[in-house]
Each structure stands twice: as C-alpha cells, then as structure tokens.
C-alpha positions as MATLAB code, in Angstrom:
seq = 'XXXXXXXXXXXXXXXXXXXXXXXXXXXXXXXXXXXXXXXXXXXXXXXXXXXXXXXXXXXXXXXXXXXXXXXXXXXXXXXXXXXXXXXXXXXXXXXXXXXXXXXXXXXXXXXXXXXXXXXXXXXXXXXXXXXXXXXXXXXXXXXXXXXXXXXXXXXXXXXXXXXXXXXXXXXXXXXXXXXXXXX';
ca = [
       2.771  -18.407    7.701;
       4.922  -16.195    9.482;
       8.609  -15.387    7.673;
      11.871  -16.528   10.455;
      13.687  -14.414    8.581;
      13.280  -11.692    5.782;
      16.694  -10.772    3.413;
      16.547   -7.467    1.704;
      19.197   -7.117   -0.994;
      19.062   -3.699   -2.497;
      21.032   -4.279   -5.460;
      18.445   -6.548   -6.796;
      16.317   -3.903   -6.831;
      18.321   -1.567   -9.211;
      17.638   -3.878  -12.326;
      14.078   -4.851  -11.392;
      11.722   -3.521  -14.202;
       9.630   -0.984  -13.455;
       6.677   -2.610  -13.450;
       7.973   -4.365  -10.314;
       9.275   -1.578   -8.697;
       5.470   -0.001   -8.674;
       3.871   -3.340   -8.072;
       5.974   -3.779   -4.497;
       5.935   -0.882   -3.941;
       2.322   -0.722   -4.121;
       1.432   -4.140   -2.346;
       4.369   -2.790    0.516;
       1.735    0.702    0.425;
      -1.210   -1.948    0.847;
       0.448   -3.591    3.766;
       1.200   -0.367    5.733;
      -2.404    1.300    5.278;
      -3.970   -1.985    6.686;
      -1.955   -2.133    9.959;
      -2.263    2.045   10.060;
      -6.549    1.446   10.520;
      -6.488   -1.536   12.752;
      -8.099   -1.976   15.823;
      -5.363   -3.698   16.300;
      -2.475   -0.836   15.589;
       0.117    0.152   18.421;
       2.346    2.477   19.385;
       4.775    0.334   17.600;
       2.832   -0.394   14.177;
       1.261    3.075   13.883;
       4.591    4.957   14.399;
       6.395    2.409   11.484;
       2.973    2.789    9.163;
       3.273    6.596    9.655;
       6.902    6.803    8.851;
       6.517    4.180    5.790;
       3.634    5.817    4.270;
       5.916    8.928    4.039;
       8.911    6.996    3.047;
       6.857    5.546   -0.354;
       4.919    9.078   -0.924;
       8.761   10.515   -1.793;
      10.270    6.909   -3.153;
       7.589    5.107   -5.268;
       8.054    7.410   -8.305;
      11.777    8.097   -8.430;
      12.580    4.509   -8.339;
       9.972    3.835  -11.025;
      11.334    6.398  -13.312;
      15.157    6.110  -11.692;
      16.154    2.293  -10.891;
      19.449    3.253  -10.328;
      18.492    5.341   -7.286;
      19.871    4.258   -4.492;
      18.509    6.429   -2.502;
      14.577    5.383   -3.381;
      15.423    1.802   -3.784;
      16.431    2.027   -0.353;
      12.992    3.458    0.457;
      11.217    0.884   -1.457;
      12.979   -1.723    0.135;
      12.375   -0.407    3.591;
       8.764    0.344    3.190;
       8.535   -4.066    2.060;
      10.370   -4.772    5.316;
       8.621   -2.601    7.741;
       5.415   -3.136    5.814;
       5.495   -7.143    6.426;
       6.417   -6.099   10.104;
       3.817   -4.036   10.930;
       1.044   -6.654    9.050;
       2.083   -9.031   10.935;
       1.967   -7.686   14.303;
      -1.672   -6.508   13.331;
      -2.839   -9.971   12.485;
      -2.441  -10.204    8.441;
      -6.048   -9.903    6.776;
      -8.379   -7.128    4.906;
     -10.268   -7.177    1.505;
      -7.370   -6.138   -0.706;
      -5.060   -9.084    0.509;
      -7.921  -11.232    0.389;
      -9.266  -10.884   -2.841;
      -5.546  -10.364   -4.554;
      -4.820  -13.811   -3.904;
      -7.718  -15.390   -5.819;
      -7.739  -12.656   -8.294;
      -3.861  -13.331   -8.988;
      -4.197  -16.873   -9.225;
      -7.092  -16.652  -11.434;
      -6.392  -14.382  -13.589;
      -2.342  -14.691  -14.213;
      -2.239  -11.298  -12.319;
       0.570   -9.662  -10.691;
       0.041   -9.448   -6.666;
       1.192   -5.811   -6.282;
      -0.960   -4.919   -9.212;
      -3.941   -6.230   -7.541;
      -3.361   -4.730   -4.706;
      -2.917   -1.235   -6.204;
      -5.918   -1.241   -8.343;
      -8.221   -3.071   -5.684;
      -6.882   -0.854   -2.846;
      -9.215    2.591   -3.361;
     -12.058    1.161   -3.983;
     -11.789   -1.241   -0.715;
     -10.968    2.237    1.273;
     -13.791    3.874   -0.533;
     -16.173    0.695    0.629;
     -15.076    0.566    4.006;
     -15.924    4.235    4.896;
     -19.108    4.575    3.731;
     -19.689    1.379    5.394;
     -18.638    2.600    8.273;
     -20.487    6.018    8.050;
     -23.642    4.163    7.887;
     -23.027    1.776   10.658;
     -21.179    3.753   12.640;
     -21.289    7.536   12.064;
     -19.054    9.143   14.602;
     -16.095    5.654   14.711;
     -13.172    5.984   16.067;
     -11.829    3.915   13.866;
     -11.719    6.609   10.812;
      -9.373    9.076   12.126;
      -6.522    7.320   10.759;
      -7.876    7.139    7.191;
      -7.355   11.055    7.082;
      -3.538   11.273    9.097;
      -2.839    8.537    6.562;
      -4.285   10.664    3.209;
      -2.516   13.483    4.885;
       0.570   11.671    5.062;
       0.398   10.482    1.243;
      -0.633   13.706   -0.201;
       1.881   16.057    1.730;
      -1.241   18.019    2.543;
      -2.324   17.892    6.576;
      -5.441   19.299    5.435;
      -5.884   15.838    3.169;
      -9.445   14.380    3.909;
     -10.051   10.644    2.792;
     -10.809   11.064   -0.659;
      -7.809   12.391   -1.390;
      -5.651   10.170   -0.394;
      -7.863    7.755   -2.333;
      -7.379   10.255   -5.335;
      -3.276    9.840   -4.259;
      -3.892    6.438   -4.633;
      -5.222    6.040   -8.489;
      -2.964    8.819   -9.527;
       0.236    7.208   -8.636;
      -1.173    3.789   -9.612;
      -1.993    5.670  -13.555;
       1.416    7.062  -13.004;
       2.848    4.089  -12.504;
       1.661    2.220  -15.387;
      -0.201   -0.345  -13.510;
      -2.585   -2.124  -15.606;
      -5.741   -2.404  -14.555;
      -7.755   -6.028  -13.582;
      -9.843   -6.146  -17.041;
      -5.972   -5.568  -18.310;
      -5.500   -9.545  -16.741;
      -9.202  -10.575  -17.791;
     -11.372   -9.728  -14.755;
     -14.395   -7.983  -15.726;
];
C-alpha cells in the first residue's frame, strides 16, 4: 500500500489547527525514528532520518505556535515527505504504527496523537528489551545519535531523547489516550 505519488501543498498547512500541525508532525517524527533503528536503514534512509529528525527538533514548535510560518511549515511538510520515504524503503512496520491503527479506530483517536503518546514508551520497551536479550547490540547506537539529534545535545543518551519526546508532546497539547477513552 505503497503511495505512486505524494502532493505536498504548503499553503494548506498555514490554516491547519494546531492540533494537526503537532499530530503530523509527530506521526512524520514516528516515521523517521523507525527507519533511523532499522536493521534495515541505509546510507540513503539514515542520512534523510538524520537530517529530518533535525529539521522537526527546530520546526515542530514554531509552526504549532506560528501557522503562518512559512519557514516551519516548510519543515513540517518536508519531514511528512521524507518521513513516508524513508518508511518505506525500510519496510513500513514497528509497535507505534501498529498499535495506532487499532487504537485510532477504536477509540475515535487522532493517528498522529497516537503515535506521539505511544512513541516513548515503545522506545523505552524496546531497549530494555534489548539490554536483556542482547546487552552489547549493535542495533542501539542509533537510539542515542537520534536523542542527540532531538535534544541539540551530542552528549544526549536515550532517555533523553525519550524525555524530548513527552516534553514536546505536553508542549504540544496532545491529549493523551485515556483523553480518547483507552485506559
């Protein structure tokens, strides 16, 4: 279920609500981070998820608060395009994507707000699941290049970028799943 072709039209994004300008913004976040930890990440993916992940830590909050900024519109946009790219070239999958689905369409639940509020504790999961089965994987030295990346801070271990994470999603005003009913 692959896209032929994706249209982004910034100017729809100038009236968009806030709500979802932090929601898409947040699922596009989702859909970068995945690729970024893949086995399955290449040169390609991991230089896009790298650059995207920086592109949303400075855009996300200026076009919540500013959606007449046409400069982090721009990034928000990007960071949707880019994100689908590099999901798809990574083989589209992962807890957060696979639970917001059923959550959203039992619950009457935005997807991006799902995503957001589902997406630290599915980090937080999967690497002490992975320090337990495998202490000394590969596989989490992204997870700190990507907090670093998100927090501005290149001494950024995992739980801060996890910390990142909630913070903007609080500063954001995304409601939370027992907002929609889950408990």
């Amino acid at each position: 279920m692959l896209p032929w072709i994706a249209l982004i039209d910034l100017v729809l994004t100038y009236t968009a609500p806030p709500a979802i300008s932090a929601g898409s913004g947040l699922d596009a976040l989702t859909q970068y981070l995945k690729p970024f930890v893949s086995h399955l990440a290449t040169p390609l993916t991991d230089g896009s998820c790298r650059e995207e992940m920086r592109c949303a830590a400075r855009s996300l909050r200026r076009a919540f608060y500013a959606g007449s900024d046409t400069e982090a519109c721009q990034g928000i946009a990007l960071t949707r395009l880019y994100g689908g790219l590099a999901l798809s070239n990574t083989r589209p999958g992962g807890a957060v994507h696979g639970l917001a689905a059923p959550i959203g369409s039992m619950f009457n639940a935005p997807h991006g707000a799902v995503c957001a509020r589902l997406l630290p504790f599915v980090i937080e999961i999967n690497v002490r699941a992975l320090g337990r089965t495998h202490p000394c994987c590969a596989s989490l030295s992204p997870l700190p290049r990507g907090s670093a990346i998100l927090t501005g801070d290149a001494t950024a271990e995992v739980a801060d970028g996890i910390a990142w994470i909630r913070i903007l999603s609080d500063e954001l005003a995304v409601s939370g799943l027992t907002d929609y009913g889950l408990t």
